[in-house]
C-alpha positions as CSV (number, residue, x, y, z in Angstrom):
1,X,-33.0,24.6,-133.1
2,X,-30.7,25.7,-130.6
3,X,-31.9,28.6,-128.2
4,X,-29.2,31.4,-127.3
5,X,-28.1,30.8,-123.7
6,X,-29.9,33.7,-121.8
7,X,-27.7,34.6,-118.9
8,X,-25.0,37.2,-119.6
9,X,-21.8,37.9,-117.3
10,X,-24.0,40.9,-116.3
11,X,-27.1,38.6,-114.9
12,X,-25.2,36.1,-113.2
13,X,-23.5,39.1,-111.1
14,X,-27.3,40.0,-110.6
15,X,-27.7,36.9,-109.8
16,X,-25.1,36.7,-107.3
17,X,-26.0,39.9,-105.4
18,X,-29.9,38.4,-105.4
19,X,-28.7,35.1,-103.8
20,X,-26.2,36.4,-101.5
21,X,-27.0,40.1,-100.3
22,X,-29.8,39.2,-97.8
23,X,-31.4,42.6,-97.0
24,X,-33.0,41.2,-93.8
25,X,-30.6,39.6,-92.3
26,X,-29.0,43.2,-91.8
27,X,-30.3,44.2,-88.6
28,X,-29.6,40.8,-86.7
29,X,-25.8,41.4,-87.9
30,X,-26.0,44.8,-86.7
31,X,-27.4,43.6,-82.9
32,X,-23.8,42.7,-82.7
33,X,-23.0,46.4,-82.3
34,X,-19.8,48.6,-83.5
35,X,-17.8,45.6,-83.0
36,X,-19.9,43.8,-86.1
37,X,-17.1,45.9,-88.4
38,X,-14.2,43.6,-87.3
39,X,-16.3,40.5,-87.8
40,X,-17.6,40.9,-90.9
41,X,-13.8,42.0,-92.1
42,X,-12.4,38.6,-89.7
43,X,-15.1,36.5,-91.5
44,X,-14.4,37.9,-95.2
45,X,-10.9,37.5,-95.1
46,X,-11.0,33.8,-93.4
47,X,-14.1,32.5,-95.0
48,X,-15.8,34.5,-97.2
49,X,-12.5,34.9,-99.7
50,X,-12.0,31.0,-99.3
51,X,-15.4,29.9,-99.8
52,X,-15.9,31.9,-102.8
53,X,-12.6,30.5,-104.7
54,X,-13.9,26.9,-103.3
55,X,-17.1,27.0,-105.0
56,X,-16.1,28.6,-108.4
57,X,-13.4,25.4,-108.8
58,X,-15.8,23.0,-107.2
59,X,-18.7,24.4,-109.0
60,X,-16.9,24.3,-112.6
61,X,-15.8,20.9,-112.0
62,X,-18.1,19.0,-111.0
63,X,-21.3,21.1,-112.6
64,X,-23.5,18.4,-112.5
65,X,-27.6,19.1,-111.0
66,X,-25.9,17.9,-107.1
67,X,-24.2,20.6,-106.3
68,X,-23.0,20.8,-103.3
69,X,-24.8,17.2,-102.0
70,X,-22.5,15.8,-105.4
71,X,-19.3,16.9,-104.0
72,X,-19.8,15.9,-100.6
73,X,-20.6,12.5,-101.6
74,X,-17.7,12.0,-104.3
75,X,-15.3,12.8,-101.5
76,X,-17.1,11.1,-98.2
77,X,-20.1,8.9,-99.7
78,X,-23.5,8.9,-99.8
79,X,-24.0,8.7,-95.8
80,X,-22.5,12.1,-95.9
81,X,-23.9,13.6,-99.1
82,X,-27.4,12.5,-98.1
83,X,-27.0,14.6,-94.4
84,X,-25.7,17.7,-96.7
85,X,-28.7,17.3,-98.9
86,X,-31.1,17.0,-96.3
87,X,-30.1,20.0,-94.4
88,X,-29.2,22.1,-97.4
89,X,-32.9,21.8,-98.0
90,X,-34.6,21.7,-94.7
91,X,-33.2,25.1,-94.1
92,X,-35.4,26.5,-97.0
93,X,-39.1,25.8,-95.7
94,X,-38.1,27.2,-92.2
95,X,-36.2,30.1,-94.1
96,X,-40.0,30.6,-95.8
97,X,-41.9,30.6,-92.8
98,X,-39.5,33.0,-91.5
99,X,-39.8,35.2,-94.0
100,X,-43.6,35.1,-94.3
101,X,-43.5,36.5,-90.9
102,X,-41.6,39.1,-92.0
103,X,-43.4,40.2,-94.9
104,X,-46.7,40.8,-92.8
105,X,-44.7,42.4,-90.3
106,X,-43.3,45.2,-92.8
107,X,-46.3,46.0,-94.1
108,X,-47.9,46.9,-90.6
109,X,-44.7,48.5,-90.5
110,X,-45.2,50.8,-93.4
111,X,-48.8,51.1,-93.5
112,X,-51.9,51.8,-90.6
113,X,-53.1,48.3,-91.0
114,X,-52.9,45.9,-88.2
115,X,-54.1,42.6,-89.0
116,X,-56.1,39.8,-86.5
117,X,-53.9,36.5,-86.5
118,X,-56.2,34.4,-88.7
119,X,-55.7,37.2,-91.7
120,X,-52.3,37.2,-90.6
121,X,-51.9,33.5,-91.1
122,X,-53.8,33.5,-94.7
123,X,-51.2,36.1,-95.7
124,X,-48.7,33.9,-94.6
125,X,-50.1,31.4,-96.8
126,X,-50.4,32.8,-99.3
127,X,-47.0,34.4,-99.8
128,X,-45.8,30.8,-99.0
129,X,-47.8,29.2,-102.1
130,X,-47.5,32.7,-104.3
131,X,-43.4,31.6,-103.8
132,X,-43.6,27.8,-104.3
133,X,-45.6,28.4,-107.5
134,X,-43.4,30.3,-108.9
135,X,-40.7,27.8,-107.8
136,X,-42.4,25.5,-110.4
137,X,-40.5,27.2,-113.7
138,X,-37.4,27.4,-115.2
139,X,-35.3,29.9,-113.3
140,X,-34.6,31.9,-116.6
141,X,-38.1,33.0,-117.0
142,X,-37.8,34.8,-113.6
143,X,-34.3,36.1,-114.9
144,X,-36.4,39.8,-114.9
145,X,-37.4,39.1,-111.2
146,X,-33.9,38.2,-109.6
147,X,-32.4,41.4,-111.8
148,X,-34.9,43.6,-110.5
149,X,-34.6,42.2,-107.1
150,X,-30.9,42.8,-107.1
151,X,-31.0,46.3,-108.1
152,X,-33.9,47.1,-105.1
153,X,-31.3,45.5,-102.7
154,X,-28.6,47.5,-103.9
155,X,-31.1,50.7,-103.4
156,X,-32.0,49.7,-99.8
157,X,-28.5,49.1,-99.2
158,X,-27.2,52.3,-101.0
159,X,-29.3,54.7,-99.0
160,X,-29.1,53.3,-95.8
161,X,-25.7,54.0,-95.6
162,X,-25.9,57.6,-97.3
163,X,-28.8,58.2,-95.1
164,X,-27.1,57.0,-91.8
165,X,-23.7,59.0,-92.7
166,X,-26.0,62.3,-93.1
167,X,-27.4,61.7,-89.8
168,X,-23.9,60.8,-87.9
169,X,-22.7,63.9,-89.5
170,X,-26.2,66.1,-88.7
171,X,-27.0,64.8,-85.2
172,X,-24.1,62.7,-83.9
173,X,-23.7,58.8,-84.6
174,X,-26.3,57.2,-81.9
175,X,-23.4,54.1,-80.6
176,X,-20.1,54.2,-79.2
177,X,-17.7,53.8,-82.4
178,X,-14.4,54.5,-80.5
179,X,-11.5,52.1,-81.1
180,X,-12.6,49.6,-77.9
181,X,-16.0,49.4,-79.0
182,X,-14.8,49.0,-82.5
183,X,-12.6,45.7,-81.3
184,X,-14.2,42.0,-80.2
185,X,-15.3,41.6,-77.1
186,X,-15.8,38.2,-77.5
187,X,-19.0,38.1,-75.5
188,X,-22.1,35.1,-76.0
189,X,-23.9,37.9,-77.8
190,X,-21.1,38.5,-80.4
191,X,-20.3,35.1,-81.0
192,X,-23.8,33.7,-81.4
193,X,-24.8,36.3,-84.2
194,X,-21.6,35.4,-85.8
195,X,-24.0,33.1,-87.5
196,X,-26.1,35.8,-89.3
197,X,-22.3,37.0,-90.7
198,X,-21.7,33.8,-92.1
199,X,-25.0,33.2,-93.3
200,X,-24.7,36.1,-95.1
201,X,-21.9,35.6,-97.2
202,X,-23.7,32.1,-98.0
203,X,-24.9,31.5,-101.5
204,X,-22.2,31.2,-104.6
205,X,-22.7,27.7,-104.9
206,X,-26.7,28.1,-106.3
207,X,-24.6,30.6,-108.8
208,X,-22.8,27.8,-109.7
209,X,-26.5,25.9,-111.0
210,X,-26.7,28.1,-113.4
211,X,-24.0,26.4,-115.6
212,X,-26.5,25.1,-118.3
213,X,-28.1,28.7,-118.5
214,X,-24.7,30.5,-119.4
215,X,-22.8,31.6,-122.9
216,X,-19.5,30.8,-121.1
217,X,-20.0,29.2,-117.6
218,X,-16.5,28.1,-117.4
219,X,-15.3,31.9,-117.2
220,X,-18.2,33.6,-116.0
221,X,-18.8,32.0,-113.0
222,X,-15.4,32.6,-111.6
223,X,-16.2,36.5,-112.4
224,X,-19.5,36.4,-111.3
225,X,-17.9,35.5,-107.8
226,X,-15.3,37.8,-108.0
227,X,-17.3,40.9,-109.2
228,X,-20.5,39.9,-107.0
229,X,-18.2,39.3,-103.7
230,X,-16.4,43.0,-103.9
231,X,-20.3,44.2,-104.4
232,X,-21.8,42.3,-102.2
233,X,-19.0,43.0,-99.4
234,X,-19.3,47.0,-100.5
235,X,-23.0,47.0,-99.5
236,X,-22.8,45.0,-96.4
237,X,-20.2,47.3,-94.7
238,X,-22.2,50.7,-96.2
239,X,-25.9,49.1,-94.6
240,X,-24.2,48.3,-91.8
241,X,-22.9,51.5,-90.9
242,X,-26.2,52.7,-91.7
243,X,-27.6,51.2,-89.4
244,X,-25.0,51.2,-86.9
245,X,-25.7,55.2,-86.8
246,X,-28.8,54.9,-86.9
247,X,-30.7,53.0,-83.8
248,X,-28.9,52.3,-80.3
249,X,-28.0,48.9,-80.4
250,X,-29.8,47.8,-77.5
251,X,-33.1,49.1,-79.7
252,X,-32.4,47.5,-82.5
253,X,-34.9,44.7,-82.8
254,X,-34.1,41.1,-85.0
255,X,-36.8,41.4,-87.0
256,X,-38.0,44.8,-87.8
257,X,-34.7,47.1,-87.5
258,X,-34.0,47.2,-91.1
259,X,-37.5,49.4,-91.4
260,X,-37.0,50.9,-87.8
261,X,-33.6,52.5,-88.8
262,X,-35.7,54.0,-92.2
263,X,-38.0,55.5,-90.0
264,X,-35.7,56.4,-87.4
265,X,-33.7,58.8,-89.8
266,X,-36.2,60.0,-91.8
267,X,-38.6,61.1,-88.7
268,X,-41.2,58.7,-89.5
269,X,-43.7,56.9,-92.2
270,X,-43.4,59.2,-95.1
271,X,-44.0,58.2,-99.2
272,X,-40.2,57.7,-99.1
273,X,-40.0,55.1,-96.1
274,X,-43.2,53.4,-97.9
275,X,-41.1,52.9,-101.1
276,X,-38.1,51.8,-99.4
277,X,-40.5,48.8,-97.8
278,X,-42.3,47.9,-100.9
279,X,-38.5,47.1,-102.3
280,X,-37.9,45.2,-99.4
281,X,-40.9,43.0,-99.7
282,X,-40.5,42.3,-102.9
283,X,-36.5,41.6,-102.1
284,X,-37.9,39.0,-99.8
285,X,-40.1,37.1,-102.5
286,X,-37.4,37.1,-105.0
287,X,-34.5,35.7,-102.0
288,X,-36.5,32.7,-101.8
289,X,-37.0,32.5,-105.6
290,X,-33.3,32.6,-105.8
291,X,-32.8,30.2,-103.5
292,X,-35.3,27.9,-104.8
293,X,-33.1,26.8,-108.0
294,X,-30.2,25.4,-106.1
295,X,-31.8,24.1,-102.8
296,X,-35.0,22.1,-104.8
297,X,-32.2,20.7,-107.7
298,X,-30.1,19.0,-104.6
299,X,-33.2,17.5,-103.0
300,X,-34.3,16.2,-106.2
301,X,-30.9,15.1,-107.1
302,X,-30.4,13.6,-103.9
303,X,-33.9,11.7,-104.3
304,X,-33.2,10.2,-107.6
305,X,-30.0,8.8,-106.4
306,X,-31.8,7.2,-103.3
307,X,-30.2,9.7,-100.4
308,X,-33.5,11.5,-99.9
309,X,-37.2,10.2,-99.7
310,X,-38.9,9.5,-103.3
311,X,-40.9,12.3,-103.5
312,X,-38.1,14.6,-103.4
313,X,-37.7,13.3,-107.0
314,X,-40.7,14.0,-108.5
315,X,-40.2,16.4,-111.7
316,X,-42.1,17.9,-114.2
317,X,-41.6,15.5,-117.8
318,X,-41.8,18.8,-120.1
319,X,-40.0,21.3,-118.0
320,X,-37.5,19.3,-115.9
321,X,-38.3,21.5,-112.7
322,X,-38.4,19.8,-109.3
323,X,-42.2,20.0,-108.6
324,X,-42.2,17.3,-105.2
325,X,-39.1,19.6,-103.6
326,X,-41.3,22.7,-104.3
327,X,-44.5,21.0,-102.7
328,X,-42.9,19.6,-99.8
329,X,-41.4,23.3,-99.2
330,X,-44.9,24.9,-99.1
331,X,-46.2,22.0,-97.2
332,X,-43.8,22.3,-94.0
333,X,-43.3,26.1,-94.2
334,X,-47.4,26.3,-94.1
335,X,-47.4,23.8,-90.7
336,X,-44.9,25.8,-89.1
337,X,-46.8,29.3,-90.3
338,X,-50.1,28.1,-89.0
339,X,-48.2,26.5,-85.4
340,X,-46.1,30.2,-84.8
341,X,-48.7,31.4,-82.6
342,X,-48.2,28.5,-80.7
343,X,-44.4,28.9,-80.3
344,X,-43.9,31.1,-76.9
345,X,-41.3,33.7,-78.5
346,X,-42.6,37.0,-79.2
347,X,-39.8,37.4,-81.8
348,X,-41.1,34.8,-84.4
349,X,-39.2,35.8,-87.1
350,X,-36.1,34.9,-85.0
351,X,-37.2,32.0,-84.0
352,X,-37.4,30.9,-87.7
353,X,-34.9,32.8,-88.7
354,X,-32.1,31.6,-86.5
355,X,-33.0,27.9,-87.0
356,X,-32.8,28.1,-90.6
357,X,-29.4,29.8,-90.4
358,X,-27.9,27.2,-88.3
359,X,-29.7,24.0,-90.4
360,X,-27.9,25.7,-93.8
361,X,-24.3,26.3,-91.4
362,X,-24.4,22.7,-91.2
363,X,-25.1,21.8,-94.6
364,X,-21.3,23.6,-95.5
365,X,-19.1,21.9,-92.7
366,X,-18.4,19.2,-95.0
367,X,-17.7,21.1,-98.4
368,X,-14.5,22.7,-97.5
369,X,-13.1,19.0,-96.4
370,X,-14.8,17.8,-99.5
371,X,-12.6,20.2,-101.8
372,X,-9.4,18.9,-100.3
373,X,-10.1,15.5,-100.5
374,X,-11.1,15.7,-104.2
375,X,-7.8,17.5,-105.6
376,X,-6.1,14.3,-103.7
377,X,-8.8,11.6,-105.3
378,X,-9.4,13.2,-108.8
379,X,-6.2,15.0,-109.5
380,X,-7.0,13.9,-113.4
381,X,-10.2,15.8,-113.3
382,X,-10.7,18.7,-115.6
383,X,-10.5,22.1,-113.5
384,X,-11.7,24.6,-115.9
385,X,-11.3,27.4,-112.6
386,X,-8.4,26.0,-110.3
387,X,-7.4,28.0,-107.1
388,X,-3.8,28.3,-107.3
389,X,-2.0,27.8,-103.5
390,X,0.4,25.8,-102.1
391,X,-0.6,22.7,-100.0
392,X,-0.3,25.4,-96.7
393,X,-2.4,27.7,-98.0
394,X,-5.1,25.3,-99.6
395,X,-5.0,23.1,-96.2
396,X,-5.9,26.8,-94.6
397,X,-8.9,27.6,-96.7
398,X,-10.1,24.5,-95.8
399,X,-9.7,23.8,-92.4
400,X,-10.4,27.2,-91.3
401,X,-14.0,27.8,-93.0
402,X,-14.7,24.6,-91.4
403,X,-13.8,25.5,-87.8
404,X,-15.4,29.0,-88.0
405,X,-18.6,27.1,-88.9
406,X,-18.2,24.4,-86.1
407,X,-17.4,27.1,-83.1
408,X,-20.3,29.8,-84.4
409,X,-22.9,26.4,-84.8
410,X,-21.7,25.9,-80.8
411,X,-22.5,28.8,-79.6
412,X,-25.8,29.3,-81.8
413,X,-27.5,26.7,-80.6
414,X,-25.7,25.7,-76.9
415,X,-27.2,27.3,-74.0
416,X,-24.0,28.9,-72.4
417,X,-25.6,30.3,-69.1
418,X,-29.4,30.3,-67.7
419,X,-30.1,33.4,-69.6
420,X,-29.5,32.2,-72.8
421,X,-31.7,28.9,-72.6
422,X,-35.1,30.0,-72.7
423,X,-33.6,31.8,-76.5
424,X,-31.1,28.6,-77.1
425,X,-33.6,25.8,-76.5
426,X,-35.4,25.8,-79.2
427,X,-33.0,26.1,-81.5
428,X,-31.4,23.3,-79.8
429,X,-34.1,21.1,-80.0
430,X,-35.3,22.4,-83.7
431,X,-31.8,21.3,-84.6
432,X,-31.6,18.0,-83.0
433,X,-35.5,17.2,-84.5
434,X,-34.2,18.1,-87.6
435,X,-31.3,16.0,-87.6
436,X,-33.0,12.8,-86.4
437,X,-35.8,13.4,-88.9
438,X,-32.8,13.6,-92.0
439,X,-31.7,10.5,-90.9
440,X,-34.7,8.6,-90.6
441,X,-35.7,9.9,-93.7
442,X,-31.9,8.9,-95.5
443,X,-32.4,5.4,-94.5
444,X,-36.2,5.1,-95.8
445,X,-34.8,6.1,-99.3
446,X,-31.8,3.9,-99.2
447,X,-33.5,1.3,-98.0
448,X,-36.9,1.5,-100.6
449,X,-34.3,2.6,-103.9
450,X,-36.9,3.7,-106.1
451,X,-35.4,5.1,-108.2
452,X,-32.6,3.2,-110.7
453,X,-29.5,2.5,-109.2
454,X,-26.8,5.1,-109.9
455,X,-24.1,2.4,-110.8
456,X,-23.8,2.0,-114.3
């Protein structure tokens, strides 16, 4: 008896905006200061454009459970689509953590409670598991979550920026937007939060997952890119001028300045700044619901073709749902929630935060490459969505994408001068632990092969 497919053109646009549109990755972005405007229009026209028309053709060719891991390692092997896996996932725990800081830290925000750090850490935890366990079903039954989710973004986005333009036009905008402050100043400061930008235009390819779940993939996920990237774009620019009115830039903190600029231009606390932070909380659940389809598919993918450790692979029989991926994620995230007081950054959210964006940077480098090679090694392949360019223009979308990401991973993590070590080192050494853990972890599963061997 077949069941009617249950996601529409109009939920995988939803869906879209829930996956890419990350509400708290705003105020980072806007730490950049007027000059964020020309970035975020620089990054949109040289990646964001190009990596959207990359995954609709990649994602409707090869729509297999890999993803993004799968076409890495048809075009380079499974060296290669083993490292993509493994950072495309380790991002997500870290991304959890971070965002379980975040949650408690909002709701001191919006409320008179201040909590002692061991509530603070059960909290944690239990947002963590609350998340993972919900991780456990099929993504359609949490359809009514990621539309909800994507409408409360579109709220908080919405009335930041009508808020912020009523209080530029009231009281006078509270930063320098003349044309020299509007323009790059190419500073370490601009450049290393170039990797919130990109980040946030991150995301189409978990779209892409929902093939199986569609009436008409083969169309809709071309217009769910389309549709979601002029949406998504739209609310980015509005928030960010929002914001950019709102809060001196040199107040604006990583962490909380989404929530600051609310109270900022409203005066204070009141029932409506309350409402706008109970949407943002849940926003944050539902992100890493989201996310969970794509990221726990690739590890489990990855795992059953002997590029990431067994347990990866674990599914439930009935279901089909990656139950070890989801584990493992509430595992690590809960060691690195219960070892953040430890960490000697006041900003822990950052901390997190910024080490997750530059683990899920890396996981892309090799996809744009990975397109190109593929038109030239499967040119009989089936391209129900084909991006139409000459050779110059594809060779651009590729290359491009792939050096922004290189150059903005440099400065994120690389210490430039003394002052930026004592913020840089930790990312630096997250990253380089992360990367020697992946590889250790590739050559256990290579080496054991579990699981049957993909060659038929």
């Amino acid at each position: 008896m077949g069941e009617k497919k249950k996601f529409k053109l109009f939920d995988a646009v939803l869906m879209a905006v829930c996956v890419v549109l990350v509400v708290e990755s705003a105020a980072p972005a806007a730490a950049i200061g007027p000059s964020q405007f020309f970035w975020w229009i620089l990054l949109l026209l040289l990646f964001f454009i190009p990596y959207g028309f990359i995954s609709a053709e990649l994602g409707t060719t090869y729509d297999d459970e890999g993803g993004i891991y799968d076409w890495v390692k048809k075009a380079f092997g499974k060296k290669w689509g083993g490292r993509v896996a493994w950072f495309y996932w380790v991002n997500y725990p870290i991304w959890m953590a971070s965002l379980a800081v975040l949650f408690v830290e909002v709701i001191e925000q919006i409320t008179p409670l201040k909590f002692s750090t061991p509530i603070t850490i059960l909290i944690q935890l239990a947002f963590t598991w609350i998340i993972c366990t919900i991780s456990l079903f099929p993504v359609s039954d949490s359809k009514w979550i990621l539309n909800i989710a994507a409408i409360c973004k579109v709220l908080i986005m919405l009335s930041l920026g009508a808020i912020g333009i009523y209080h530029a036009a009231v009281y006078g905008i509270a930063n320098d937007f003349s044309i020299p402050n509007l323009l790059p100043h190419f500073d370490l400061n601009s450049l290393s939060f170039m990797s919130v930008i990109l980040f946030n235009f991150l995301g189409f390819e978990v779209v892409t997952s929902l093939a199986s779940d569609m009436e008409n993939p083969k169309k809709q996920i071309p217009q769910a890119l389309i549709y979601g990237g002029l949406l998504i774009t739209f609310f980015y620019l509005i928030a960010a001028f929002g914001m950019g009115v709102a809060i001196p830039t040199d107040q604006l903190s990583t962490s909380s300045g989404l929530v600051d600029s609310f109270i900022t231009l409203i005066g204070g606390v009141n029932p409506f700044v309350i409402f706008i932070g109970v949407l943002f909380l849940f926003t944050l659940v539902a992100n890493l619901i989201s996310w969970a389809l794509g990221v726990n598919y690739v590890a489990m993918y990855a795992a059953q073709h002997n590029d990431l450790p067994a347990v990866f692979g674990t599914q439930n029989k009935k279901t089909k749902m990656p139950v070890g991926a989801s584990i493992i994620n509430g595992i690590v995230a809960s060691v690195l929630i219960v070892g953040a007081p430890l960490i000697p950054n006041k900003d822990i959210f950052w901390a997190f935060f910024a080490l997750n964006v530059v683990a899920l940077l890396f996981s892309y480098i090799m996809m744009f490459p990975a397109f190109l090679k593929l038109r030239k090694i499967d040119p009989d392949r089936e391209r129900p969505f084909k991006v139409k360019a000459s050779p110059l223009v594809l060779t651009l979308m590729t290359y491009v994408p792939m050096v922004l990401l290189i150059i903005t991973l440099i400065f994120s993590v690389v210490p430039m001068n003394k002052e930026e070590v004592s913020g840089k080192a930790p990312i630096l050494i997250g990253t380089i632990f992360a990367f020697i853990v992946g590889e250790i972890c590739m050559r256990y599963a290579q080496k054991k092969k579990k699981y049957p061997s993909e060659e038929k």
